[in-house]
C-alpha positions in Angstrom: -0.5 -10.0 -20.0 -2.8 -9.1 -17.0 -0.9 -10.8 -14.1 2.4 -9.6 -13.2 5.1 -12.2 -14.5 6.7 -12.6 -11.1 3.5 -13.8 -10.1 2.9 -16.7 -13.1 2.9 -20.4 -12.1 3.3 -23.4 -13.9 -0.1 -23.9 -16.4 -0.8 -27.2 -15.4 -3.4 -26.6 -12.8 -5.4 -23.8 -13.1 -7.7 -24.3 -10.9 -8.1 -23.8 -6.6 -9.1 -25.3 -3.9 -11.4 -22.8 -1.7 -10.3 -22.5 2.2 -13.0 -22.6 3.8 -11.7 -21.1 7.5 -10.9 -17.5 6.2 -12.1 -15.0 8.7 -12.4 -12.3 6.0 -10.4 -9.4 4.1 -11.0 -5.6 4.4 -10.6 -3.3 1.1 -9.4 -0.3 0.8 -8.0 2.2 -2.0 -5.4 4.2 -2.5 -7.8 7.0 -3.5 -11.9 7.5 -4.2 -12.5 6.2 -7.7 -9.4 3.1 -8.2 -12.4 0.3 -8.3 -12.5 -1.4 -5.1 -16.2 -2.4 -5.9 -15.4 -4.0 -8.9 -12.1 -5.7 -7.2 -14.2 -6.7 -4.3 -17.2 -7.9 -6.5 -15.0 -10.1 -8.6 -13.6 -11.7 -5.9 -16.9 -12.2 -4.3 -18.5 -14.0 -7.4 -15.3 -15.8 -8.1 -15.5 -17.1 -4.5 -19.2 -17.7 -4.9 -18.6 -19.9 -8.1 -16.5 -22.2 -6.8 -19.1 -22.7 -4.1 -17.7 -20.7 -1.2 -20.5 -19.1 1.4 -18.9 -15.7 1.0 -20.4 -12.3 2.9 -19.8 -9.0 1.6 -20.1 -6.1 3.9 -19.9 -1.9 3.3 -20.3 -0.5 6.7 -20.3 3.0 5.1 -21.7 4.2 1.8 -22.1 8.1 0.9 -24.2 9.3 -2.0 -26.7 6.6 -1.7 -29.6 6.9 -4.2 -33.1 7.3 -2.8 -35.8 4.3 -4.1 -38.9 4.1 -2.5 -38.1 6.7 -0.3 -34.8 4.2 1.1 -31.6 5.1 0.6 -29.9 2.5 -1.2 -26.0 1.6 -1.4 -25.5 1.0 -4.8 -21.8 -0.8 -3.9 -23.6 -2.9 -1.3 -25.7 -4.0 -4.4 -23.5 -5.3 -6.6 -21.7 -6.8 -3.5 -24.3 -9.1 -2.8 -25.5 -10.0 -6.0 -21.9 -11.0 -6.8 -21.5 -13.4 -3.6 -24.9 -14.5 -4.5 -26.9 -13.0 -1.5 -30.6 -12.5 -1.8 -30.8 -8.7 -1.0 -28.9 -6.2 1.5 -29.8 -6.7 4.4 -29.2 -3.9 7.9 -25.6 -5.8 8.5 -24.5 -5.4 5.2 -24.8 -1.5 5.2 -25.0 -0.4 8.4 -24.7 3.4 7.6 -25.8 4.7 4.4 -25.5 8.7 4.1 -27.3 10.5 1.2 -24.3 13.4 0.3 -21.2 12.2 -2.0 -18.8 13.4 0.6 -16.3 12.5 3.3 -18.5 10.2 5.9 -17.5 12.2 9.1 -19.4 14.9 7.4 -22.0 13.8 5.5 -22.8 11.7 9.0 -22.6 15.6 11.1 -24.8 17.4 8.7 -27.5 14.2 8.7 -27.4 13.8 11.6 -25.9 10.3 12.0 -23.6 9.1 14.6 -21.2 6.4 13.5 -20.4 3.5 15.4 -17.3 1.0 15.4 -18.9 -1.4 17.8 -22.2 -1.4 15.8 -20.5 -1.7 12.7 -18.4 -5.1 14.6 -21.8 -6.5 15.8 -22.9 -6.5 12.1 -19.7 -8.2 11.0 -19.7 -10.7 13.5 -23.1 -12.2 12.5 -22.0 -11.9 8.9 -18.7 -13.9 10.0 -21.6 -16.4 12.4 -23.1 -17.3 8.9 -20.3 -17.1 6.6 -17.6 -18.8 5.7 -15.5 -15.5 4.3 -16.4 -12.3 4.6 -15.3 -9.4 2.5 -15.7 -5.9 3.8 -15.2 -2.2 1.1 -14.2 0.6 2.7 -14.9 3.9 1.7 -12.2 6.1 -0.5 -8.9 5.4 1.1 -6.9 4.5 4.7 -7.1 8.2 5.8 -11.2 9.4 5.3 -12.9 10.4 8.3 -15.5 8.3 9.8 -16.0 9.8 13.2 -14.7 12.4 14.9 -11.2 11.6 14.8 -11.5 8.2 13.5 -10.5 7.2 10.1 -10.8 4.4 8.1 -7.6 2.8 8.9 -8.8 2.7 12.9 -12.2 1.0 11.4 -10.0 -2.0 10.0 -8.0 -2.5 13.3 -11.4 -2.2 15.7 -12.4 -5.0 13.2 -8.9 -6.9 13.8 -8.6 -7.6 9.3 -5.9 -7.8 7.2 -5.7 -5.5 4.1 -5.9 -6.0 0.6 -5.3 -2.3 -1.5 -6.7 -1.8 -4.3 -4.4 0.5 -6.8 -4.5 2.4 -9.8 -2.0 1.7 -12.7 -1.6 5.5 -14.5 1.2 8.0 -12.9 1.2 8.4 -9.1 0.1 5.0 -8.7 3.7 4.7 -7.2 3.5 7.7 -4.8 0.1 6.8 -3.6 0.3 2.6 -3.2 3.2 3.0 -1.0 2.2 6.2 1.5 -0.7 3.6 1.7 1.0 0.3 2.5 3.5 2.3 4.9 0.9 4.0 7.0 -1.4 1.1 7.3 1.7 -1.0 8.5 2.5 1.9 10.9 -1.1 1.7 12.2 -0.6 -1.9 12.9 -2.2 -3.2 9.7 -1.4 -6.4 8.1 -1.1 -5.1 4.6 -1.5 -8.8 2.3 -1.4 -7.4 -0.7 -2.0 -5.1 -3.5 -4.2 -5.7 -6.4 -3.7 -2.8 -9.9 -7.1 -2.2 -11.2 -7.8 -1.1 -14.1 -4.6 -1.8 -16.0 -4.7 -1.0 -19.8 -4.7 -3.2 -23.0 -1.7 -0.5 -24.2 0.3 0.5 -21.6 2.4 3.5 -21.6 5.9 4.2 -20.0 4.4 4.9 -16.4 1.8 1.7 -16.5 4.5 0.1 -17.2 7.2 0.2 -15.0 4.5 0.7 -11.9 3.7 -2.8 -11.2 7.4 -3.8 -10.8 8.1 -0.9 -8.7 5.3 -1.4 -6.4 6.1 -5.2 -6.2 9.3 -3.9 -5.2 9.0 -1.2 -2.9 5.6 -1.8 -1.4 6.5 -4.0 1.4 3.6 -6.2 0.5 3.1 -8.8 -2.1 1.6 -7.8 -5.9 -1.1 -10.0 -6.0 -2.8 -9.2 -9.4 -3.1 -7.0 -12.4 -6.9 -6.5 -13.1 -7.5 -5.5 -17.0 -9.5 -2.5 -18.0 -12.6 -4.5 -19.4 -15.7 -3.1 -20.9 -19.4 -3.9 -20.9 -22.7 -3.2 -21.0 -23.1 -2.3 -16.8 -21.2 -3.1 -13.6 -22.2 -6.6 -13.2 -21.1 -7.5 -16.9 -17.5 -6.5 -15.9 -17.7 -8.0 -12.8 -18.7 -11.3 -14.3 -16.0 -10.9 -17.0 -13.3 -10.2 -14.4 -14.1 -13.1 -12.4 -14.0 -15.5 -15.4 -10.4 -14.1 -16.1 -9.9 -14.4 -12.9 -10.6 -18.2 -12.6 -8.3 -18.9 -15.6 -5.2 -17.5 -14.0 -3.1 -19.5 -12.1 -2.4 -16.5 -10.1 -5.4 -16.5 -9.0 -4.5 -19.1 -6.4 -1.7 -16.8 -4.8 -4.1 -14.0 -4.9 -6.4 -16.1 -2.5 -3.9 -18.0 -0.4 -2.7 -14.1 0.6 -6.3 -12.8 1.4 -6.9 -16.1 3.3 -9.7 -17.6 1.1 -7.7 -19.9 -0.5 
């Protein structure tokens, strides 16, 4: 079982209606490496499906691969391919920094001065010519963007709610609720968390996390994504999707993010 049980609703309709005056969800991590591309991407395609003119945005991107002497955000990618956008365009990825480190200083030693405002502008003509927008941040609530701005002050200059992204293994715990606490202290509407990753065999700690966090976290569980294989990024992303749209859960998870 992939969804929580406190989260199950009756079989008979599995299917959703899409709202279509969202605003749009920002999507963070509780740590560099817990999936939020793959969370975000699923969502996007799942939206996209059911016919939804759905945005994706990743206003930062370190390690970007060079092609054709561009650097190109691999995240912002599969983003768009999964909302069905034709390319990634400047708004998408504003800022797209070539070292895999923190963005404050991969930005100092490129030389690259990050902006909040410009990184609103871009969202607001994303939000002008979609109906939902999704916006990835980078690593967690507390990286450094700029100076002393972190990601968490990115997501409030952008007034968004929060949807975290969580891992299931031990510290999960620990990690999901020092991330729902500080965001709330920041003045963060925290909708939800979202497991990634979650195991076919769980052990003890797998286990007993997702009732603990839906407990303790001060925010709604809103899914248990499954560990899935296949051949490449967008083969998961498709498969999580179409699990996705088979769960009635699926329509809480939504209704919280405000696309549904």
């Amino acid at each position: 079982m992939w969804q929580h049980a406190a989260l199950r609703l009756s079989a008979s309709n599995r299917r959703f209606r899409v709202n279509m005056n969202g605003k749009g969800i920002f999507i963070t991590g509780t740590d560099t490496g817990v999936g939020k591309t793959v969370v975000a991407s699923a969502i996007a395609r799942l939206l996209h499906d059911h016919g939804l003119n759905v945005g994706v945005m990743k206003p930062v991107t370190c390690g970007c691969l060079e092609e054709n002497g561009l650097l190109v955000s691999e995240d912002a990618v599969l983003l768009a391919w999964s909302a069905g956008v034709a390319g990634v365009d400047p708004d998408m990825a504003p800022y797209l920094l070539r070292l895999p480190i923190a963005p404050s200083d991969a930005a100092r030693r490129e030389g690259v001065r990050i902006d909040f405002q410009h990184i609103a502008d871009s969202f607001a003509r994303l939000a002008s010519r979609h109906d939902f927008v999704i916006v990835e941040g980078a690593g967690g609530l507390m990286v450094p963007l700029a100076g002393g701005l972190l990601i968490a002050d990115l997501i409030n200059h952008l007034s968004l709610p929060l949807l975290v992204v969580a891992r299931p293994n031990l510290g999960t715990i620990n990690h999901t609720l020092m991330t729902c606490f500080a965001a709330r202290q920041l003045g963060i509407t925290v909708n939800g968390v979202v497991i990634n990753n979650y195991p076919e065999k769980p052990g003890i700690a797998e286990e007993s996390a997702p009732h603990l966090i839906a407990s303790l976290a001060g925010a709604p569980l809103l899914g248990i994504f499954p560990h899935l294989e296949g051949n490449g990024l967008r083969e998961i992303v498709e498969a999580l999707a179409e699990r996705l749209d088979n769960e009635p859960a699926t329509r809480i998870l939504l209704r919280e993010i405000g696309a549904g």
